[in-house]
Each structure stands twice: as C-alpha cells, then as structure tokens.
C-alpha positions as CSV (number, residue, x, y, z in Angstrom):
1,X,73.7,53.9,67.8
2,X,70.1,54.6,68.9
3,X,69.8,56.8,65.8
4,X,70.7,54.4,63.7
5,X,68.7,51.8,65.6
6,X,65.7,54.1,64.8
7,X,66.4,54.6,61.0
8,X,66.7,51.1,60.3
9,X,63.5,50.2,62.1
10,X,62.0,53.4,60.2
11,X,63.4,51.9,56.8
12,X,62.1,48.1,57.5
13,X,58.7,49.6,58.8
14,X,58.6,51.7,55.5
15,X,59.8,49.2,54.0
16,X,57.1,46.9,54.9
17,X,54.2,49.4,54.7
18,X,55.4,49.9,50.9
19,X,55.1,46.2,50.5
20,X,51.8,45.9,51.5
21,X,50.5,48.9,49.8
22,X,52.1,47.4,46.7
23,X,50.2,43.5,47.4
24,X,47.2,45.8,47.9
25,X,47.1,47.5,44.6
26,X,47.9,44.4,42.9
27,X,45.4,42.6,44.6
28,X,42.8,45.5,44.0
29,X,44.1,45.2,40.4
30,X,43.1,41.8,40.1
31,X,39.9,42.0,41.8
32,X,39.0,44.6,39.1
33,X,40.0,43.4,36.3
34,X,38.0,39.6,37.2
35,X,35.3,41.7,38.0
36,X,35.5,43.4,34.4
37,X,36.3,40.4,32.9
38,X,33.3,38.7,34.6
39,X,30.8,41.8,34.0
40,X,32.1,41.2,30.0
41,X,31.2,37.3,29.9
42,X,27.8,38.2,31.3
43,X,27.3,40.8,29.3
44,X,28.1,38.9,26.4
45,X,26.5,35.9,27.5
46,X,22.8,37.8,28.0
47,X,23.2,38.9,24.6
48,X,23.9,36.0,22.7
49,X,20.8,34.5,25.1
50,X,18.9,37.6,23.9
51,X,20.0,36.9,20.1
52,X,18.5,33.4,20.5
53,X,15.4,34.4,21.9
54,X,14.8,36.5,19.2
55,X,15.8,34.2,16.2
56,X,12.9,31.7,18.0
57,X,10.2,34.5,18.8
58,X,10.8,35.5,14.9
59,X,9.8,32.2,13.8
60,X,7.2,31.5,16.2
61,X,5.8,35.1,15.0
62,X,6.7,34.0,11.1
63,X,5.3,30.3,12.0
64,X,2.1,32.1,13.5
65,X,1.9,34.4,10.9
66,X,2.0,31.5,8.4
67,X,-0.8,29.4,10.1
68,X,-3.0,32.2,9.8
69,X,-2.8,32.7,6.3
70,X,-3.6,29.5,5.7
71,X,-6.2,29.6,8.0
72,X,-7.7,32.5,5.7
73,X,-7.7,30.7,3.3
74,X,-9.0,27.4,3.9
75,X,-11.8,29.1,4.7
76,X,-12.4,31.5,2.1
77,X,-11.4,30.0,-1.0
78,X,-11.3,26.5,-0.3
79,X,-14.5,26.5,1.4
80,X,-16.4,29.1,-1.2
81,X,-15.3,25.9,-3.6
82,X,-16.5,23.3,-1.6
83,X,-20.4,25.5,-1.2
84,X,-19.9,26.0,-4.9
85,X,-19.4,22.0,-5.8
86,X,-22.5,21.5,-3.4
87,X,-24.8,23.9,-5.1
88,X,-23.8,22.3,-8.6
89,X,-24.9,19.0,-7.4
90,X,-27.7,20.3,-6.6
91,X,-28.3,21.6,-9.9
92,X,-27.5,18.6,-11.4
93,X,-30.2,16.8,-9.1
94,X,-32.6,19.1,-10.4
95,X,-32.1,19.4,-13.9
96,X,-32.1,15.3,-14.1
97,X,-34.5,12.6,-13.4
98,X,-32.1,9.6,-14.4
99,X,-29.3,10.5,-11.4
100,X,-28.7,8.3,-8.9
101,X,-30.0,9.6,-5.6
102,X,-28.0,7.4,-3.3
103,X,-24.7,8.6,-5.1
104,X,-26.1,11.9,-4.9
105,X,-26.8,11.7,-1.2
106,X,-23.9,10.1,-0.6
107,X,-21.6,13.0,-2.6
108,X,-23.9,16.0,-0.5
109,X,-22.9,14.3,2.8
110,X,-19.2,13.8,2.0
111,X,-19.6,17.7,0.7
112,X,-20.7,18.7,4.0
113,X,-17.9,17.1,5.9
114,X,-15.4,18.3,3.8
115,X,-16.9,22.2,4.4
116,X,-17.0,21.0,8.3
117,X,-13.4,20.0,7.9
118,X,-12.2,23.0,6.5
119,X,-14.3,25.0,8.9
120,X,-12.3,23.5,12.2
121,X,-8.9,23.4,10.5
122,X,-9.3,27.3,9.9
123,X,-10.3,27.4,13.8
124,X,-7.9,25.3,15.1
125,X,-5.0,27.0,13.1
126,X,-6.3,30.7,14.0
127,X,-6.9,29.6,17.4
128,X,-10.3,31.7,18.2
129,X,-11.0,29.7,21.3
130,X,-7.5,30.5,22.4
131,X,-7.9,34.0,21.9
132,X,-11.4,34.3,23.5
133,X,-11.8,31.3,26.1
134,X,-8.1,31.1,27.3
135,X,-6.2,28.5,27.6
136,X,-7.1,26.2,30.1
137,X,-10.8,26.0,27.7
138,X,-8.7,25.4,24.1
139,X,-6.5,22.4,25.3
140,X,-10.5,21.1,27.0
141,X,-11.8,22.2,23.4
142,X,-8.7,20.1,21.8
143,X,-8.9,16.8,24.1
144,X,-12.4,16.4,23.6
145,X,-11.8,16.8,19.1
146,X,-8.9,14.4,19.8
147,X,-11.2,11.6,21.7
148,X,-13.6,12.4,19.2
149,X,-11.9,11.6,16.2
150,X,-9.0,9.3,17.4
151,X,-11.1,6.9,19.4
152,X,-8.4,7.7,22.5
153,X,-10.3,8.1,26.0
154,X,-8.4,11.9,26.7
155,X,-9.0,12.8,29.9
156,X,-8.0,16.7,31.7
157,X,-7.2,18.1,34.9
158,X,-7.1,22.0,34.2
159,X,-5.3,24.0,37.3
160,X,-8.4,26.9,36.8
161,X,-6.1,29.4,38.4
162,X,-6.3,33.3,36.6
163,X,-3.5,33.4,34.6
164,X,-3.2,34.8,30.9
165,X,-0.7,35.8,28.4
166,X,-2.0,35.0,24.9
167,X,1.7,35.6,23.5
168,X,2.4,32.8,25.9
169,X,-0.9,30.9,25.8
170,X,0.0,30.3,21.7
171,X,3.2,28.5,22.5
172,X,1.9,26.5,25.5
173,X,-1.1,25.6,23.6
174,X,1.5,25.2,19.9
175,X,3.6,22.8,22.3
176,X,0.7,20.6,23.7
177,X,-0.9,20.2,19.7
178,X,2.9,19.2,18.2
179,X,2.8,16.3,21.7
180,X,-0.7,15.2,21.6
181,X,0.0,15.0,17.7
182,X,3.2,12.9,18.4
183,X,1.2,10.3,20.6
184,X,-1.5,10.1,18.4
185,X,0.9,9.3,15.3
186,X,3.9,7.0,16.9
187,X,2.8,6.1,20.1
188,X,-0.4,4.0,20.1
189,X,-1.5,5.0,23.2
190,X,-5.3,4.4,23.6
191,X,-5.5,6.4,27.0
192,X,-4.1,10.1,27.2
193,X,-4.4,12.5,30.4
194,X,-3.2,15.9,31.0
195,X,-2.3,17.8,34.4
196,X,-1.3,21.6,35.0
197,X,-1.2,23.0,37.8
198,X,0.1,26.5,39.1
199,X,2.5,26.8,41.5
200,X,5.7,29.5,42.7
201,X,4.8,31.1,39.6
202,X,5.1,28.4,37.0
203,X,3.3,26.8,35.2
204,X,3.3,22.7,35.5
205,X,2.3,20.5,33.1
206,X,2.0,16.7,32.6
207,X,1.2,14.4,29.8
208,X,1.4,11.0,29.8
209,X,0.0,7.9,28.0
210,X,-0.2,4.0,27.8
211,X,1.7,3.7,24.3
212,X,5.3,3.7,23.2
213,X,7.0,7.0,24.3
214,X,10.3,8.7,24.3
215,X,13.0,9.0,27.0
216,X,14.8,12.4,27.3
217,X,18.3,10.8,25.4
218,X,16.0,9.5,22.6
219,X,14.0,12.9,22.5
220,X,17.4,14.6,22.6
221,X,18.8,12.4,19.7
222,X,15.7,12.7,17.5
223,X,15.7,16.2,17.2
224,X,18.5,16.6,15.4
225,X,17.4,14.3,12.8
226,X,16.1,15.0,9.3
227,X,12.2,14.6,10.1
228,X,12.6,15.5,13.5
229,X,11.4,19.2,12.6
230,X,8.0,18.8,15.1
231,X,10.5,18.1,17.9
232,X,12.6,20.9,17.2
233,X,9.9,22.9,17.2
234,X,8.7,21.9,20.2
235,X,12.1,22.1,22.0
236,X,12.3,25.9,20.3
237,X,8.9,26.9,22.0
238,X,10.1,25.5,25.2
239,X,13.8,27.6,25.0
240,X,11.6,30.7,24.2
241,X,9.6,30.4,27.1
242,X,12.4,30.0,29.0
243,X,11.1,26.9,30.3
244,X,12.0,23.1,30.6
245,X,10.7,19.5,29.0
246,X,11.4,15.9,30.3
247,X,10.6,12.9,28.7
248,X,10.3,10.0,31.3
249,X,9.4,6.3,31.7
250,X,6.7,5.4,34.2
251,X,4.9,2.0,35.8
252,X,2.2,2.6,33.8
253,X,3.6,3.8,30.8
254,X,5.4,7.4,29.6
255,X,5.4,11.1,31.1
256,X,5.6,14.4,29.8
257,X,6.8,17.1,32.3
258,X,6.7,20.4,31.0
259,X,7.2,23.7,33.3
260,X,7.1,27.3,32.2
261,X,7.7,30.3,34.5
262,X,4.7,33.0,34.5
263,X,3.8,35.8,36.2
C-alpha cells in the first residue's frame, strides 16, 4: 500500500513537474517569438523612417543643388547683360547730343538696381553669409533685407550659443525664408519678431506676427493642397530634421514654434 502510495505521489509529482516544464516552454516560446516579431516591426519601421529621410535629404540636396545653379547664373549671364545694356547706353549718350538726359539718367539708375537685384538674389540663393557667418548672422542679415524692403519693423533675439552644422544651418535657415516669405505674402503683418534659443540640445525657435496667421489644422489642411508646395516644403525640412512645427493663435496675434534637436 505504501508502495503504491509512493508511486502515485511520484506519478502526480512527475506529473506536475512535466506540466510546468511544458507552460514554461510555451511561455518561453511566446516570449520569443513577440520579441522576434517586435525586433521585425522595428526593424522594419527604422527603415521605412530611413527611406523617408532619404527621399527628403535627396530633394533638399536636388532643391539646393537647383538654387545654386540658378544662382550661377543670375549672376553671370544675366548680370554680364544687364553691365552690357549699361555700357550701350552709355554709348548712345555719347554718340548723341539730341537724347534725353533725364530718360537717360533715369534708365542708368533703373540699370543699376536691376545689377544690384541680381547681385543679392545670387547671394541670397547660394547662401554665402550662411556658409561664412553662420547662422544666427544670415537670419540677422535676412531680417534687416526684409524690414528694408517690406516696410515691416523685423525685430531678432539670436540665442548666440556655438553651435554649427551647415548641412543643418541650410534647412533651418530654407525653413525661416519659405515662413518669413509666407507672412510677408498672406499675412499683413506689419510687425515680425524672431526668438531661438538653445536648450537640452535643441534648438528653439519662435516666430510670430500681428497679421492673419495659420492654426496647426489649417497649416495641416493647406499642405496638401495644389499651391500649397511652400508648405510642404517646409513641413519636409522639418521631418528631415527630425524636428517639430506648431502653428498657434496668441493675444496679440500668431506664433510659430519650431524645435530641432542638435548636438
């Protein structure tokens, strides 16, 4: 009796010990295969992310590329023109005693301005400051031509801390042209100021204005229309920085937030 006793508790401890072993493996099985599965969607996740980044960073470099071609030549066959129209006028002067010299004048001055012109759209577009100065000194450079020309009292506060990147800087300063550019055309804003600051390695940046702005579901729905291009853009430039934008409404009119991480 005790020996059977003893091989039924044997056979239920066995028994049990199986049981376990088995809910172990299956549970070890599980854990694995979520774990592979899991490994797989992030995998697959980073390299769609890492598809997407590259798609944008090819037509940034394509866009960049682009602008300065065009920068090339603006200033050296449009502009050789330009000098060449100038010196024929001034032949003309010469050669005749009968031609108006107010006209004249008035064509020489309008000839200047139009070299001038081409001049800073081949330095805006190549982005020399950008490239030499930083860019903390192009968007100072940019605010004081938009003030200049637009009549809008642009005003900065530059975060001076040492940071450059000038794959970076092109975007940051690409992004802050395509907003200004926004304001100036749709808003109506007649008073623009600009913030960044550095802080837990990012870069933070505020725009805002007195005109008619965008909230982030208007921003979201325009840029996905037709001639919303410059908005995509923008929005592209931000994804590729791996950064974020925020349209918002404020007491005294509308905001910008941007914030890009840096090193």
């Amino acid at each position: 009796m005790d020996l059977i006793s003893i091989d039924i508790r044997l056979f239920v401890v066995v028994g049990i010990a199986a049981m376990l072993l088995l809910f172990i493996s299956f549970l070890l099985i599980f854990i694995f295969t979520q774990r592979k599965k899991l490994q797989y969607q992030n995998s697959l996740q980073a390299l769609n992310e890492q598809q997407k980044n590259q798609l944008i960073e090819a037509a940034i470099k394509s866009e960049e590329t682009e602008r300065h071609r065009i920068a090339e030549e603006l200033h050296d066959e449009v502009g050789a023109i330009l000098a060449s129209s100038k010196l024929h006028f001034h032949s003309i002067k010469l050669g005749t005693g009968e031609y108006n010299e107010s006209i004249y004048n008035k064509a020489r001055e309008l000839l200047d301005e139009g070299i001038k012109k081409v001049r800073n759209m081949s330095h805006s577009l190549h982005s020399a400051i950008l490239q030499e100065f930083g860019l903390n000194e192009a968007i100072s450079h940019f605010a004081s031509k938009i003030a200049h020309e637009s009549l809008i009292e642009v005003t900065t506060q530059l975060d001076h801390e040492c940071y450059h990147d000038l794959k970076n800087d092109i975007s940051i300063y690409r992004i802050i042209q395509e907003l200004f550019n926004n304001i100036i055309t749709h808003a109506k804003a007649s008073k623009i100021h600009i913030v960044s600051e550095y802080t837990d390695q990012q870069l933070l940046m505020k725009i805002s204005h007195n005109g008619k702005g965008l909230t982030q579901q208007r921003f979201e729905e325009l840029r996905f229309e037709k001639n919303g291009l410059g908005l995509k853009n923008i929005q592209n430039r931000v994804i590729f920085l791996k950064g974020k934008l925020l349209f918002s409404v404020q007491e005294t009119g509308y905001q910008i937030d941007i914030c890009i991480p840096v090193n």
